[in-house]
LUMLUM-200685 format. One record per residue: residue number from 0; residue in three letters; chain; x, y, z negated of N, C-alpha, C in turn. Coordinates in Angstrom, 2 decimals. Layout:
% LUMLUM-200685
(NUM; ALA; A; (X; Y; Z); (X; Y; Z); (X; Y; Z))
...
***
This chain:
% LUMLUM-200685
(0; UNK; A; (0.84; -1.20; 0.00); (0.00; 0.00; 0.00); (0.88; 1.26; 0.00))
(1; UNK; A; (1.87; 1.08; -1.07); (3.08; 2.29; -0.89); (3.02; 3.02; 0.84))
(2; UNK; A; (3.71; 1.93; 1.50); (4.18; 1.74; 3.02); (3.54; 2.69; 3.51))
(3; UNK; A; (1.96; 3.00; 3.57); (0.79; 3.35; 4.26); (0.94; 5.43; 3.83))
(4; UNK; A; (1.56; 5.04; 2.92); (0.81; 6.54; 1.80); (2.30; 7.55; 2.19))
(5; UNK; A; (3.18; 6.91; 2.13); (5.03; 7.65; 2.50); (4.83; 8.98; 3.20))
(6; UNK; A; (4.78; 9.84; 3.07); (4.99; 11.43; 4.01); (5.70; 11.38; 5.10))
(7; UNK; A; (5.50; 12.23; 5.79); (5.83; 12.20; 7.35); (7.36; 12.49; 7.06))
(8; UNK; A; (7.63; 13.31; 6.36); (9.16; 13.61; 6.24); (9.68; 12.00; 5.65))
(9; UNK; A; (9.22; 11.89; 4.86); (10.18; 10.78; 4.46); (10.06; 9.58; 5.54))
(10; UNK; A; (9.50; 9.18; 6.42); (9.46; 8.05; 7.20); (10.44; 9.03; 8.05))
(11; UNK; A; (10.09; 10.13; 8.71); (11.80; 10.30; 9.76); (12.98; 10.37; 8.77))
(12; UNK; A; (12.74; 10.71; 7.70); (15.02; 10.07; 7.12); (14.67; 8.63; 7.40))
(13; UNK; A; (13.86; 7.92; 6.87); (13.65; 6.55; 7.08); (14.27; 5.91; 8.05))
(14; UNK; A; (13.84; 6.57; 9.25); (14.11; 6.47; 10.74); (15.89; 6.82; 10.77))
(15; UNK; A; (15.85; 7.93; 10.62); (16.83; 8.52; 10.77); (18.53; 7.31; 9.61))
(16; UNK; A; (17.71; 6.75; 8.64); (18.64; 6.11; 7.97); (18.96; 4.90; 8.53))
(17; UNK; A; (17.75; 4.31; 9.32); (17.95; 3.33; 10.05); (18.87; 3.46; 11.20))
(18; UNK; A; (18.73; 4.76; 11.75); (19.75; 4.36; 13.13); (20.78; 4.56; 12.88))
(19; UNK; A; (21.25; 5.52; 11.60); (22.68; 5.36; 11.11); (23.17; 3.56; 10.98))
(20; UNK; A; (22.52; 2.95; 9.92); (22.63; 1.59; 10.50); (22.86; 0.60; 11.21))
(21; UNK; A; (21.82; 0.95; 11.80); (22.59; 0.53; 13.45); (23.16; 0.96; 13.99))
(22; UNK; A; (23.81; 2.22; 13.71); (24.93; 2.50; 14.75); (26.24; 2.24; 14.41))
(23; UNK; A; (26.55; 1.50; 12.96); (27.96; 1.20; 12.65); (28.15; -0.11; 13.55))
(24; UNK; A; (27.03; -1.26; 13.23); (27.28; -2.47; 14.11); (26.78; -2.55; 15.43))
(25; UNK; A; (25.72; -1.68; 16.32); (24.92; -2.29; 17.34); (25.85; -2.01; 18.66))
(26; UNK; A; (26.99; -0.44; 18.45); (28.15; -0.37; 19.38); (29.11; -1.76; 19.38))
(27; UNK; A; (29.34; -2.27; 18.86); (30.20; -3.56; 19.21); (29.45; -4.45; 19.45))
(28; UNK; A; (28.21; -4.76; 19.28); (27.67; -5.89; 19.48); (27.00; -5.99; 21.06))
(29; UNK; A; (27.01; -4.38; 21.33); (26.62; -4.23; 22.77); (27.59; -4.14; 23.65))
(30; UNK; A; (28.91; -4.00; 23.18); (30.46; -3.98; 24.06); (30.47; -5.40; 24.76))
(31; UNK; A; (30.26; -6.26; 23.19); (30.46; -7.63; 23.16); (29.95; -8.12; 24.49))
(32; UNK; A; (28.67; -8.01; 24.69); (27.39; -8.44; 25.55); (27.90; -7.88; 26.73))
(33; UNK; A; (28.21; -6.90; 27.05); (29.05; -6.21; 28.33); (30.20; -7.22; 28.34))
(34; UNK; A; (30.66; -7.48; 27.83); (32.05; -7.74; 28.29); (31.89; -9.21; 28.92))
(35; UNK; A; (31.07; -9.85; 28.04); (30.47; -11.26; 28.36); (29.41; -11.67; 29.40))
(36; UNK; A; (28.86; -10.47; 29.71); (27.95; -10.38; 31.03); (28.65; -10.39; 31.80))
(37; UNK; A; (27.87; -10.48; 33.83); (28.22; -10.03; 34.66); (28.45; -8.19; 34.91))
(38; UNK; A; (29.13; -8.05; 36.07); (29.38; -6.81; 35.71); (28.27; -5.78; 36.36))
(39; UNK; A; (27.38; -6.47; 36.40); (26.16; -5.79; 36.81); (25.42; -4.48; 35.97))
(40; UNK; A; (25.64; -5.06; 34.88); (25.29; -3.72; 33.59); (26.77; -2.42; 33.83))
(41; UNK; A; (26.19; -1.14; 33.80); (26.84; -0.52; 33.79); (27.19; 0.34; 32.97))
(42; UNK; A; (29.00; 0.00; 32.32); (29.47; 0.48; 30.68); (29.04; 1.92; 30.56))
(43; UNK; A; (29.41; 2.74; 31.54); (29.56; 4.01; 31.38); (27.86; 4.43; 30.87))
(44; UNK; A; (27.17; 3.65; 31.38); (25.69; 4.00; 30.27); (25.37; 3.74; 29.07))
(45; UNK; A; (26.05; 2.75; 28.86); (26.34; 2.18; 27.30); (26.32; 3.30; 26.89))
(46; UNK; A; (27.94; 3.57; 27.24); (28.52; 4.80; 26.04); (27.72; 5.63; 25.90))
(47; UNK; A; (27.55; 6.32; 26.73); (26.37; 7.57; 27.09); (25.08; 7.36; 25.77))
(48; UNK; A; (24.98; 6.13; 25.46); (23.60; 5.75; 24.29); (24.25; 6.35; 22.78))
(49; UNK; A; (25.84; 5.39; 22.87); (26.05; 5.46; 21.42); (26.27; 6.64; 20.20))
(50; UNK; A; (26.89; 7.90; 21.31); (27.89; 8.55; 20.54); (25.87; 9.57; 20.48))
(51; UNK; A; (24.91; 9.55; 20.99); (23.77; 10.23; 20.71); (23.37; 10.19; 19.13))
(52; UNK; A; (23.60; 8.61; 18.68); (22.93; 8.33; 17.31); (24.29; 8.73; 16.37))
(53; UNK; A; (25.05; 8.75; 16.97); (26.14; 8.82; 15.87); (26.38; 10.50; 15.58))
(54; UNK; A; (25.96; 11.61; 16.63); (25.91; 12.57; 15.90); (25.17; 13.22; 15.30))
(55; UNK; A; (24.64; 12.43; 14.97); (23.18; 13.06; 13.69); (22.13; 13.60; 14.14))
(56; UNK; A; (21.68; 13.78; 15.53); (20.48; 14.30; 16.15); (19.74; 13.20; 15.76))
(57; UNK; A; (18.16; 13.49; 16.01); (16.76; 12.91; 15.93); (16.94; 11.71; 16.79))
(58; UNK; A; (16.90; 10.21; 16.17); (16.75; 9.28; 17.01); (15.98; 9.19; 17.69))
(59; UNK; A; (14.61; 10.00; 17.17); (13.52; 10.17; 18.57); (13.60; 11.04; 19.50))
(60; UNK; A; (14.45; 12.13; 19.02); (14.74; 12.77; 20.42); (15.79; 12.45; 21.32))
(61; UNK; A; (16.10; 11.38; 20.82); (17.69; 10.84; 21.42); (17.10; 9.75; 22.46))
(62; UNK; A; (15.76; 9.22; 21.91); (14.55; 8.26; 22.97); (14.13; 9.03; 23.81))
(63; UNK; A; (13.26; 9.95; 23.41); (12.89; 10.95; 24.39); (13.55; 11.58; 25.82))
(64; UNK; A; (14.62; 11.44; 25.46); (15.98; 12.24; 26.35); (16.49; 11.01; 27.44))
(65; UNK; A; (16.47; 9.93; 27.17); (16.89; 8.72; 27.52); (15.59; 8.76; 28.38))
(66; UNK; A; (14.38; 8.52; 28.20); (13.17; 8.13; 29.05); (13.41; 8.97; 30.16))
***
């Protein structure tokens, strides 16, 4: 019931704490997957994703921007 009731501010740090999270491990784990794929995926878009979450902007505007 908590879950339901949380303020709008606090669900974006929420958000926002989460993609810090993922952004210590999900850059290597997506190198990994590149490197182990064909070379059909292209790195230079990778990067282009990671260094967005890592400088502290809005992970939703970091989606937004990407679409």
């Amino acid at each position: 019931h908590e879950v339901g009731t949380i303020p709008g501010t606090n669900t974006s740090s929420l958000v926002n704490h989460n993609a810090y999270m993922a952004s210590s491990s999900a850059p290597q784990i997506a190198y990994a997957q590149l490197d182990q794929q064909s070379s059909e995926y292209s790195p230079p878009e990778a990067r282009l994703v990671v260094p967005v979450f890592q400088k502290g902007d809005d992970p939703i505007d970091a989606i937004n921007h990407m679409m």
